[in-house]
N, CA, C and O atoms as CSV, one atom per row, in Angstrom:
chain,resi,resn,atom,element,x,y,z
A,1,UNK,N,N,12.627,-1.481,-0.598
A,1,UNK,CA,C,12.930,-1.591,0.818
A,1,UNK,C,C,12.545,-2.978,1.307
A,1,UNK,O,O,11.379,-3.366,1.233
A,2,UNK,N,N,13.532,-3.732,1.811
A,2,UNK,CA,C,12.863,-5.355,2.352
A,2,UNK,C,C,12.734,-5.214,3.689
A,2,UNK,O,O,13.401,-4.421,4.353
A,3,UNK,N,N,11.937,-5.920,4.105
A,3,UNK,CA,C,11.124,-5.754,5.487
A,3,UNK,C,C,12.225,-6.652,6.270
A,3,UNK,O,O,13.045,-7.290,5.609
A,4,UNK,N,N,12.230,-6.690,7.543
A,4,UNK,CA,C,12.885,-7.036,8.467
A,4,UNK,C,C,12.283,-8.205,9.044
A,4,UNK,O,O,11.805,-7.854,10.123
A,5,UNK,N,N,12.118,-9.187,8.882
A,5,UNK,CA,C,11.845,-10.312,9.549
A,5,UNK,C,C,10.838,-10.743,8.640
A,5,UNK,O,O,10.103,-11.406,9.372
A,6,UNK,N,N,10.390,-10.773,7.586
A,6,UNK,CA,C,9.158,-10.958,7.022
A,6,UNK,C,C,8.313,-12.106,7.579
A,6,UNK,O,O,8.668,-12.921,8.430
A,7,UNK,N,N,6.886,-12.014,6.819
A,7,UNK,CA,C,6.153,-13.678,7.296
A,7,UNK,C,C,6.523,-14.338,6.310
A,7,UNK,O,O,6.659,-13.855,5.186
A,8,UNK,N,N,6.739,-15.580,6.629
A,8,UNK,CA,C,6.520,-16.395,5.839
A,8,UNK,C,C,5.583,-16.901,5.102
A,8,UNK,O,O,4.556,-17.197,5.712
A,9,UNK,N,N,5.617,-17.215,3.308
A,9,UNK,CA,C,4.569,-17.053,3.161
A,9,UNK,C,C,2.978,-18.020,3.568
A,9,UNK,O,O,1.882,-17.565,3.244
A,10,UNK,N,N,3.108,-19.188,4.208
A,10,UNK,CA,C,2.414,-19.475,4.846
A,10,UNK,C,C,2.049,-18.947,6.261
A,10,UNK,O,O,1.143,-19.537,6.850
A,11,UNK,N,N,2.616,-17.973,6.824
A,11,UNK,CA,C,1.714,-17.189,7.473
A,11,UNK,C,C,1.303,-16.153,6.958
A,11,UNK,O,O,0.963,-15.373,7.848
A,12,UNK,N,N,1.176,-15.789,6.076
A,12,UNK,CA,C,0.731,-14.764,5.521
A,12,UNK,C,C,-1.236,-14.959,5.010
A,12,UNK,O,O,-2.344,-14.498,5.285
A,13,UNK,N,N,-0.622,-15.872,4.207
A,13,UNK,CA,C,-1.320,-17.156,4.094
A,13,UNK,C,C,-2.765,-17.695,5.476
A,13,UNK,O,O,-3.994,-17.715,5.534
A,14,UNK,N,N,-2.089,-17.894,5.979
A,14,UNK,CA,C,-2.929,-18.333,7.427
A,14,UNK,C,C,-4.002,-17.274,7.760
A,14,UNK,O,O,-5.227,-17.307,7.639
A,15,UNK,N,N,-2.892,-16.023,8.362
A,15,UNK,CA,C,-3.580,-14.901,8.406
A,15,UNK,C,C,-4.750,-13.905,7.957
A,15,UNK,O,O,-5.750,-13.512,8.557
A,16,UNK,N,N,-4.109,-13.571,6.312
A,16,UNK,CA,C,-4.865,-12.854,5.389
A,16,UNK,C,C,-6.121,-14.199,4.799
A,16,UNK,O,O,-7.216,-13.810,4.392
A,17,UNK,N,N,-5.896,-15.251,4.816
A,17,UNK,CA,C,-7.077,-15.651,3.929
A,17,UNK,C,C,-7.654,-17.015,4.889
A,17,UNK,O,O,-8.873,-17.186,4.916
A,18,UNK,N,N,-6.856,-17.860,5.578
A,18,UNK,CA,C,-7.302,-18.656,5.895
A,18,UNK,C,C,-7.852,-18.304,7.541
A,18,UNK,O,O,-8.624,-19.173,7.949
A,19,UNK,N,N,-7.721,-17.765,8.018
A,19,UNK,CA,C,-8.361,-17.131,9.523
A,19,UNK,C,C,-9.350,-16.102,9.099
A,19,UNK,O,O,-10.488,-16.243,9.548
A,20,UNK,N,N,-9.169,-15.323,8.492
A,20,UNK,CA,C,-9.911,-14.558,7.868
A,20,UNK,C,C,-11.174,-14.800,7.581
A,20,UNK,O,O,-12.209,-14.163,7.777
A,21,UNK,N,N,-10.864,-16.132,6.932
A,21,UNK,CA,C,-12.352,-16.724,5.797
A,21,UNK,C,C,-12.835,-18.023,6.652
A,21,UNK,O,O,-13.659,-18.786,6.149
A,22,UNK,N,N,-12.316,-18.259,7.935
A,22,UNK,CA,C,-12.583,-19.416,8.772
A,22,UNK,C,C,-12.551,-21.092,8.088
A,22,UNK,O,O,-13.228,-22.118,8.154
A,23,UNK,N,N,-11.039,-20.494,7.274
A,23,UNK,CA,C,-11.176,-22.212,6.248
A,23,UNK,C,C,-10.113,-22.907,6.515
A,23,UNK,O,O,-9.004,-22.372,6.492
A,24,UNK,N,N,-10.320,-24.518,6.880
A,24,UNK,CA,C,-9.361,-24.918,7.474
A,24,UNK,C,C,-8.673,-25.424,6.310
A,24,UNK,O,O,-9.138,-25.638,5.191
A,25,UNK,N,N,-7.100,-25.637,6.883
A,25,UNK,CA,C,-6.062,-26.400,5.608
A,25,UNK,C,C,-6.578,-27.250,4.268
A,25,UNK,O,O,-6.382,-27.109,3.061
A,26,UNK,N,N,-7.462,-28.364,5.214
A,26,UNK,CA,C,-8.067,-29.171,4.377
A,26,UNK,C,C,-8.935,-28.675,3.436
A,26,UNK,O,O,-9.021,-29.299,2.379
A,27,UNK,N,N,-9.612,-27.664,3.596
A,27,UNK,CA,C,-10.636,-27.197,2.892
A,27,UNK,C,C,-9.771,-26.590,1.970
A,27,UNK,O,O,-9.968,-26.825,0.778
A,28,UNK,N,N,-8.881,-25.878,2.288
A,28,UNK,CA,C,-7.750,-25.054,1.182
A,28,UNK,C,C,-7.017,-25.764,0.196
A,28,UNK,O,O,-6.594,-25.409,-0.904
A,29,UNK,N,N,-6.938,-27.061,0.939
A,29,UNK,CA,C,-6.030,-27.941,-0.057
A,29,UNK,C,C,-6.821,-28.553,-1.191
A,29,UNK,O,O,-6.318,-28.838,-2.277
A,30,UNK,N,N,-8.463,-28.794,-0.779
A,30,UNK,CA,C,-9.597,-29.107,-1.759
A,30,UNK,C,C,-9.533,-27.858,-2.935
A,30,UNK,O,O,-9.382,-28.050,-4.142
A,31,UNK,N,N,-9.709,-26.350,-2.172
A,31,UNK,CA,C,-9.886,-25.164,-3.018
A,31,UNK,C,C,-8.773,-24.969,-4.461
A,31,UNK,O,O,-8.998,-24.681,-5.636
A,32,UNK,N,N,-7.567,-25.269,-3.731
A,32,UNK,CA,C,-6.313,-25.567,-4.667
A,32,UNK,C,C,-5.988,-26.451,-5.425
A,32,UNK,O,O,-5.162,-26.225,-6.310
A,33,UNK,N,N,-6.684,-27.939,-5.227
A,33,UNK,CA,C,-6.353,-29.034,-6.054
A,33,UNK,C,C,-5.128,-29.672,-5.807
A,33,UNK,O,O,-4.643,-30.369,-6.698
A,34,UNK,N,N,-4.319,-29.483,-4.283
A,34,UNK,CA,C,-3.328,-30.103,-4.209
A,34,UNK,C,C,-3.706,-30.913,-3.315
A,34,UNK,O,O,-4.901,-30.922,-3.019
A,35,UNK,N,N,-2.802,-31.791,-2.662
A,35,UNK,CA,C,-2.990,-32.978,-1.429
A,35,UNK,C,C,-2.952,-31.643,-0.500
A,35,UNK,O,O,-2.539,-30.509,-0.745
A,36,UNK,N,N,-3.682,-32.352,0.938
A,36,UNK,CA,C,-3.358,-31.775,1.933
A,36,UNK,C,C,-1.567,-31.590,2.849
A,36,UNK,O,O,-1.247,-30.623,3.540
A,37,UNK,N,N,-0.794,-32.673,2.587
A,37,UNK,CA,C,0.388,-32.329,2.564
A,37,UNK,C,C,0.787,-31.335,2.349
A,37,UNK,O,O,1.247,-30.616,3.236
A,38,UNK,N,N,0.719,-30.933,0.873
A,38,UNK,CA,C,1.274,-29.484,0.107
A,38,UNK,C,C,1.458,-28.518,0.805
A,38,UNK,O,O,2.417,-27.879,1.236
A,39,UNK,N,N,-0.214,-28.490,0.888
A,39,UNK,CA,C,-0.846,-27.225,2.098
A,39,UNK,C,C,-0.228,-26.835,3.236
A,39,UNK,O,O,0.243,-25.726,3.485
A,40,UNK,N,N,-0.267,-28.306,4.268
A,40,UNK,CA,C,0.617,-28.177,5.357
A,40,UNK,C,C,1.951,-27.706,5.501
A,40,UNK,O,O,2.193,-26.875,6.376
A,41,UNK,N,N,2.945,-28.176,4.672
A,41,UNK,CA,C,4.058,-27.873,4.468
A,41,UNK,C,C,4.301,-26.465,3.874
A,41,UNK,O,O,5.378,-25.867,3.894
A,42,UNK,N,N,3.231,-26.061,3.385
A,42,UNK,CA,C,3.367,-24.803,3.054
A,42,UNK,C,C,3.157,-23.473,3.892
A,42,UNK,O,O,3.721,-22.389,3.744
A,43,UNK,N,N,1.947,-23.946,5.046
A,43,UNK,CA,C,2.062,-23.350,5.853
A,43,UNK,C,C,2.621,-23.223,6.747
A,43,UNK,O,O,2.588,-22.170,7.384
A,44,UNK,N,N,3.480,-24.485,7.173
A,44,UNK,CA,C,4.040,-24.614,8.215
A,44,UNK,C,C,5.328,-24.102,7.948
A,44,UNK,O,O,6.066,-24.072,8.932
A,45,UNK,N,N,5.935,-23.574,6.575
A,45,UNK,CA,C,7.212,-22.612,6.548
A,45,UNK,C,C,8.161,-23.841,5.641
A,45,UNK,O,O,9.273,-23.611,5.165
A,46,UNK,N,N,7.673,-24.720,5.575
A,46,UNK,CA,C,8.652,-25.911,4.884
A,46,UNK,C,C,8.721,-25.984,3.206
A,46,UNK,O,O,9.621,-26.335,2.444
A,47,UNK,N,N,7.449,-25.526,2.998
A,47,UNK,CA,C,7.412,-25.657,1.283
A,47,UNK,C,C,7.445,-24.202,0.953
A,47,UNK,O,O,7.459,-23.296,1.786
A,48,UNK,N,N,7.457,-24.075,-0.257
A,48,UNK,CA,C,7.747,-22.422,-0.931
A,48,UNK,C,C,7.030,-22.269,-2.029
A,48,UNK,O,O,6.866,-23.079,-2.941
A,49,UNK,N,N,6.530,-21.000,-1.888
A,49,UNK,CA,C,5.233,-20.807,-3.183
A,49,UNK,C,C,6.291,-20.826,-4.679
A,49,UNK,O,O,7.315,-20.145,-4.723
A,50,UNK,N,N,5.932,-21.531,-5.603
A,50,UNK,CA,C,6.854,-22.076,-6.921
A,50,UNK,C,C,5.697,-21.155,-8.146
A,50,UNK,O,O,4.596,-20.642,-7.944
A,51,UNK,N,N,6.266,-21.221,-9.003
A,51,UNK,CA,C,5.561,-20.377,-10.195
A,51,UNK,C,C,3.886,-21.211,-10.056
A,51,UNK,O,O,2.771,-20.719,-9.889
A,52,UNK,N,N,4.318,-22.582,-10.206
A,52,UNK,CA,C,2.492,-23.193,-10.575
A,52,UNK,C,C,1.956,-23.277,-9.596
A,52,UNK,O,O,0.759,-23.469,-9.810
A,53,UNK,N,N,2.347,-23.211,-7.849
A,53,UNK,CA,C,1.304,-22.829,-7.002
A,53,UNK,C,C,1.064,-21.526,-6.866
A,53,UNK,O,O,-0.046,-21.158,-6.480
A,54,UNK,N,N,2.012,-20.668,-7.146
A,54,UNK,CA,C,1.026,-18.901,-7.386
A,54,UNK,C,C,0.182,-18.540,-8.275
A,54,UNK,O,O,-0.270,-17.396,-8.293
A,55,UNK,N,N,-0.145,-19.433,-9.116
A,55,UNK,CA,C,-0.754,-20.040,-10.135
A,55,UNK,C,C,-1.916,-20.104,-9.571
A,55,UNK,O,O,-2.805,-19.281,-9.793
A,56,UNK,N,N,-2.051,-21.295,-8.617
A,56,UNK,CA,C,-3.289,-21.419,-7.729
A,56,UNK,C,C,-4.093,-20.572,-7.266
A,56,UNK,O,O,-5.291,-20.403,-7.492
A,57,UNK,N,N,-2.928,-19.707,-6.181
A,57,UNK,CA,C,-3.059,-19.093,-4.779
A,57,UNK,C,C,-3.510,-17.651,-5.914
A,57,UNK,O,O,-4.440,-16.962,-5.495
A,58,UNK,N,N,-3.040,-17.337,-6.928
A,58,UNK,CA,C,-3.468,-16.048,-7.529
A,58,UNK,C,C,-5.519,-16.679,-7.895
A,58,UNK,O,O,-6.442,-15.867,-7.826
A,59,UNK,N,N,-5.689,-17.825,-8.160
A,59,UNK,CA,C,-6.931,-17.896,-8.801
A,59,UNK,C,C,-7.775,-18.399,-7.469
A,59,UNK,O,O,-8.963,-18.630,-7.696
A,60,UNK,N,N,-7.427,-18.553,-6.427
A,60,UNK,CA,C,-8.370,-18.997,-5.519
A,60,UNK,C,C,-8.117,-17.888,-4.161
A,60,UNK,O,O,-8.990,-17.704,-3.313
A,61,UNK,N,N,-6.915,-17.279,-4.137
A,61,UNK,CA,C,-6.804,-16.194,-3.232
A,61,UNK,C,C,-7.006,-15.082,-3.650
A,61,UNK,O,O,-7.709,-14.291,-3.022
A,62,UNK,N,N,-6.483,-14.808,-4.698
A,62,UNK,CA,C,-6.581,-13.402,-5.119
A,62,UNK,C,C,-5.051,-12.965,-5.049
A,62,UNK,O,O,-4.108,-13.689,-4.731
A,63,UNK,N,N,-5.013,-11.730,-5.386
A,63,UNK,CA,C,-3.901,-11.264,-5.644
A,63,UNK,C,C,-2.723,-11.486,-6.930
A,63,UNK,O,O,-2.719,-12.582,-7.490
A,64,UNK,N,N,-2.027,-10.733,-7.243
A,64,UNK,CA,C,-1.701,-11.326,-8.768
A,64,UNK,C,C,-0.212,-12.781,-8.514
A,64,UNK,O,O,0.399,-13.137,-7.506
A,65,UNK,N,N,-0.151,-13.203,-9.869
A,65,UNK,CA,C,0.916,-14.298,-9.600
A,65,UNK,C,C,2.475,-13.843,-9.208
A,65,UNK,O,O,3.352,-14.486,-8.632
A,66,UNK,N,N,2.481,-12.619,-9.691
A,66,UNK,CA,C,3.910,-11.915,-9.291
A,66,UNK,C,C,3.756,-11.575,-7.730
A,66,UNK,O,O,4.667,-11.916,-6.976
A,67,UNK,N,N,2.819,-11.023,-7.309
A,67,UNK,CA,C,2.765,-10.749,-5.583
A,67,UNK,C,C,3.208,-12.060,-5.033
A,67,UNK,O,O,4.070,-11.977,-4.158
A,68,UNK,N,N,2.858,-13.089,-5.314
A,68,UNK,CA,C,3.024,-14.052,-4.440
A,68,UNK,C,C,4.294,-14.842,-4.949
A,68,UNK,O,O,4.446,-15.853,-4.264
A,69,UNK,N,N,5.110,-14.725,-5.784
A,69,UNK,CA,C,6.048,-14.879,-6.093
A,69,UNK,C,C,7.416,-13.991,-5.737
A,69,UNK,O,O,8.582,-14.385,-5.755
A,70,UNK,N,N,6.801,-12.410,-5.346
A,70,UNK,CA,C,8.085,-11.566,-4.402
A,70,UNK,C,C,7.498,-12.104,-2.794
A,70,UNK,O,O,8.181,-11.969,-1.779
A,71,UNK,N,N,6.597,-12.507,-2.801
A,71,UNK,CA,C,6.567,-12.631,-0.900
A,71,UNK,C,C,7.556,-14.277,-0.528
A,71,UNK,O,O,7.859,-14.635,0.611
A,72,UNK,N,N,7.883,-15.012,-1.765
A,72,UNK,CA,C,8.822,-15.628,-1.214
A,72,UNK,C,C,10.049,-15.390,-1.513
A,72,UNK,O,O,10.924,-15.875,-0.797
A,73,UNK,N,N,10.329,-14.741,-2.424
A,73,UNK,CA,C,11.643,-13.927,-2.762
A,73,UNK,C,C,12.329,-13.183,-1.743
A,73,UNK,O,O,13.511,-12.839,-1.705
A,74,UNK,N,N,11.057,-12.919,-0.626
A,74,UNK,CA,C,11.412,-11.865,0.392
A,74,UNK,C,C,11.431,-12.565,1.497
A,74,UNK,O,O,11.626,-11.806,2.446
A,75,UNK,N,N,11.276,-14.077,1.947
A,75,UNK,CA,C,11.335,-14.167,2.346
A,75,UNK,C,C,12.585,-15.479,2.077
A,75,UNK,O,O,13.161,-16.126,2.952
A,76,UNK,N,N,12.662,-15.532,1.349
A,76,UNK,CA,C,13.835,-16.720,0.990
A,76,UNK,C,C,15.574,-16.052,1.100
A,76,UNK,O,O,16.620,-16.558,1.505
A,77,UNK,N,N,15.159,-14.394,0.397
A,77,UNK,CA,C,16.528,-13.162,0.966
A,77,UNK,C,C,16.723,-12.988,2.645
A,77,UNK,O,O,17.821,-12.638,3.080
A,78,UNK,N,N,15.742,-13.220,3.431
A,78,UNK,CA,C,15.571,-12.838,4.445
A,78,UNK,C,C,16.902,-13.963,5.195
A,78,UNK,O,O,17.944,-13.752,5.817
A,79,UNK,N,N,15.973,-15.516,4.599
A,79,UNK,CA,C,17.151,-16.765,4.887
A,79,UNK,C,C,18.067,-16.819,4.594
A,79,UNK,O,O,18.917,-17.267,5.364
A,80,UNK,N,N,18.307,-16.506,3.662
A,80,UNK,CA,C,19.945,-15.675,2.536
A,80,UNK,C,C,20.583,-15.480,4.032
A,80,UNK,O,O,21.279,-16.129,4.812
A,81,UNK,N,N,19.830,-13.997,3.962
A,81,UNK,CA,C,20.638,-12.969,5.389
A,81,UNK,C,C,21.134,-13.723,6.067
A,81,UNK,O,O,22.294,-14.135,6.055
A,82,UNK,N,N,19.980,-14.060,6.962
A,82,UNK,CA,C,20.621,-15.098,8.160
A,82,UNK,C,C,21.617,-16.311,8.429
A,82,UNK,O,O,22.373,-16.495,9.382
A,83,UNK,N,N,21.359,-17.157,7.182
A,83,UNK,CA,C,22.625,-17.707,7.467
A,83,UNK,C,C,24.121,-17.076,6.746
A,83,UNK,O,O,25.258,-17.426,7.063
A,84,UNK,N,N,23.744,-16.055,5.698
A,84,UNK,CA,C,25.245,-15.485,5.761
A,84,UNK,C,C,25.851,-14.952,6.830
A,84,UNK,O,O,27.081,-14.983,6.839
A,85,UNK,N,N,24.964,-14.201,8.239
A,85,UNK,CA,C,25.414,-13.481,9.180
A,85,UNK,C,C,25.562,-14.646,10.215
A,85,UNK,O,O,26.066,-14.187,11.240
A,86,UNK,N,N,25.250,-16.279,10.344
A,86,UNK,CA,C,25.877,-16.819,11.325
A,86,UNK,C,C,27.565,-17.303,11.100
A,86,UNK,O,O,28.187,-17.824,12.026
């Protein structure tokens, strides 16, 4: 069943771990080993979790590498949708 509007996975992101755990971007982008760019763009809906950053996000967030690899699947179908229906 695919969800209807999903988050993106940088809000998901934001939400579940980084508000949560009171850690800002920068600190996340240290935790991950990427530039702070990455980060940003990732949260901000512009970049997309790829096999070697779920890679990361599975060893410093938790959750397995396939979870975070369908939450952009689900949300990349979602974009599918939308621009097939404009």
């Amino acid at each position: 069943m695919e969800m209807y509007n999903p988050p993106t996975p940088g809000e998901f992101i934001k939400w579940w771990y980084l508000d949560a755990n009171k850690i800002s971007a920068r600190q996340f982008a240290e935790q991950l080993d990427v530039p702070p760019p990455t980060v940003n763009r990732l949260l901000n809906g512009q970049g997309r979790i790829t096999p070697a950053m779920a890679e990361r996000l599975s060893r410093v967030v938790g959750r397995s590498v396939d979870s975070w690899i369908r939450l952009q699947e689900m949300q990349d179908r979602w974009q599918e949708r939308l621009r097939s229906a404009a």
